[in-house]
C-alpha positions, 0 to 999 in steps of 0.5 A: 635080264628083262623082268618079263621072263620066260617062265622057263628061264633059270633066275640063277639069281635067285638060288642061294649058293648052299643049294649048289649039289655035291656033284657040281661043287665036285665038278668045280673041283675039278676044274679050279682045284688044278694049278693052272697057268692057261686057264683062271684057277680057283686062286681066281675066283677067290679073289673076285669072291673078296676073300684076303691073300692070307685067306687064299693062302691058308685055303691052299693047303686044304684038299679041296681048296675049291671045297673050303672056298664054296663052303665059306663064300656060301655063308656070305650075304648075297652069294648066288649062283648068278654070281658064281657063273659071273665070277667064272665067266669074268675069270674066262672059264666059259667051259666050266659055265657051259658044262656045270649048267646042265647040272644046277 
């Protein structure tokens, strides 16, 4: 993005993952938790976060994988929400983009 941006442009940049709400971090539940063969699932969005196979696999066996895996990543140097939407729009998962925006 250019630096002369509108003031009411989001630099989701610049908010730190922790901020990430209770109904959002649900919602991406929702959505990643599911096995799915169609769509990117949270295994995914793992992988492009850095986290290990034995890290994914030990992470499976929670409830909420997706949880366990925001709760983790967030605590890493540089985990925005801009690069939590990048992961997702790199995995395809514009509907989660589209949908989750409105709540951030």
């Amino acid at each position: 993005m250019a630096s002369s941006k509108l003031s009411s442009e989001i630099d989701y940049e610049a908010i730190p993952a922790i901020a990430l709400n209770f109904s959002v971090r649900k919602k991406l539940g929702l959505y990643l938790n599911p096995t799915n063969t169609v769509a990117s699932d949270w295994t995914d969005i793992a992988e492009r976060m850095g986290f290990t196979y034995l890290e994914i696999k030990n992470y499976e066996k929670r409830e909420s994988p997706t949880q366990r895996l925001l709760d983790e990543w967030q605590t890493q140097p540089g985990a925005t929400v801009g690069k939590l939407l990048s992961f997702l729009e790199e995995a395809e998962r514009k509907d989660i983009i589209s949908d989750l925006k409105g709540l951030i």
